[in-house]
C-alpha positions in Angstrom: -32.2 109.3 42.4 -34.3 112.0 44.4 -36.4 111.1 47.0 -39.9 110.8 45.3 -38.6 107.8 43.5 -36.5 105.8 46.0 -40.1 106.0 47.9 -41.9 105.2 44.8 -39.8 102.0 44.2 -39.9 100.9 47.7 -43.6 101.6 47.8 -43.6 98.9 44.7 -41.4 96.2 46.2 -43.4 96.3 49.3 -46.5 95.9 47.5 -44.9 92.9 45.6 -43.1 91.3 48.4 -46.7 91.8 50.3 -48.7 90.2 47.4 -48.9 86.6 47.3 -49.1 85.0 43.4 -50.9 81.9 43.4 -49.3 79.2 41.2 -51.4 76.3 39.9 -49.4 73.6 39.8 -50.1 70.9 36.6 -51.6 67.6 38.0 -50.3 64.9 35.8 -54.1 62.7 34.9 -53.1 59.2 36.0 -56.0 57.0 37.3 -53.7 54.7 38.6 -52.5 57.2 41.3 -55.7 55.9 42.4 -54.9 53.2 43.4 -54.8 53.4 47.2 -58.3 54.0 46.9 -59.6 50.9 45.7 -60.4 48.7 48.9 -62.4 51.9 50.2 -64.3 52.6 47.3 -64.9 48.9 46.7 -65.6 47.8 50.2 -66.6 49.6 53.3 -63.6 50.2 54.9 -62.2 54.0 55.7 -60.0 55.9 53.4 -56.0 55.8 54.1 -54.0 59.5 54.5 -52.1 58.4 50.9 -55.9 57.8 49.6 -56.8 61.2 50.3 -53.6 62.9 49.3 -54.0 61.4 45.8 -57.4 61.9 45.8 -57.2 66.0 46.5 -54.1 66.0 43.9 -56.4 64.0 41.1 -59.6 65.8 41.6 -58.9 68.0 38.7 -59.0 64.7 36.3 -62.3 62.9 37.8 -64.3 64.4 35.2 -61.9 62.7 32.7 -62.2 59.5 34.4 -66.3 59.9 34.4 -65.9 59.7 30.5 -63.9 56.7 30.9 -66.3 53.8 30.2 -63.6 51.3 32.5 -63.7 53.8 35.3 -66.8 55.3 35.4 -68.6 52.6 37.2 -66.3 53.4 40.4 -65.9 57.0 39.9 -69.2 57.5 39.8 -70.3 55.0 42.7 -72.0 56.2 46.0 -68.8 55.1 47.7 -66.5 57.0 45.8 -68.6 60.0 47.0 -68.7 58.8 50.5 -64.6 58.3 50.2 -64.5 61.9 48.7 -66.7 63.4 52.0 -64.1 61.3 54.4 -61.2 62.9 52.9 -62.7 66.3 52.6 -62.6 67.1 49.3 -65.7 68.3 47.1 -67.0 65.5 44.5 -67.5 67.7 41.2 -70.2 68.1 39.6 -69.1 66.9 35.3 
């Protein structure tokens, strides 16, 4: 190998070990995983850390859960927003 492309394929494999590939990982849609979310969405009481782990890894299916005649009432409740704002993550928009 001559010297242009040793410096070309390092050049490469420093721009790829540089560049960071974002991988979406597939959330699994269960509204029971939920469930440690009930008490604060149902009464006033403040959101637990597991609440707002599962909340963050759910968020992709609340839209789902809107269309859900069962859950909409509490996916859709001011509560559930206020829950959302405690544990930082946005409420979407469906």
């Amino acid at each position: 190998m001559n010297a242009q492309t040793c410096l070309a394929i390092v050049s490469i494999l420093l721009i790829l070990s540089v560049e960071q590939v974002q991988v979406t990982k597939a959330v699994t849609c269960n509204p029971m995983q939920l469930s440690p979310c009930a008490t604060a969405i149902t009464s006033p009481s403040k959101p637990s850390k597991v609440c707002c782990a599962k909340l963050k890894e759910q968020r992709p299916c609340l839209c789902r859960y809107v269309k859900n005649p069962y859950l909409q009432k509490l996916i859709k409740s001011p509560r559930a927003k206020i829950v959302a704002a405690f544990c930082g993550t946005r409420y979407p928009r469906c």
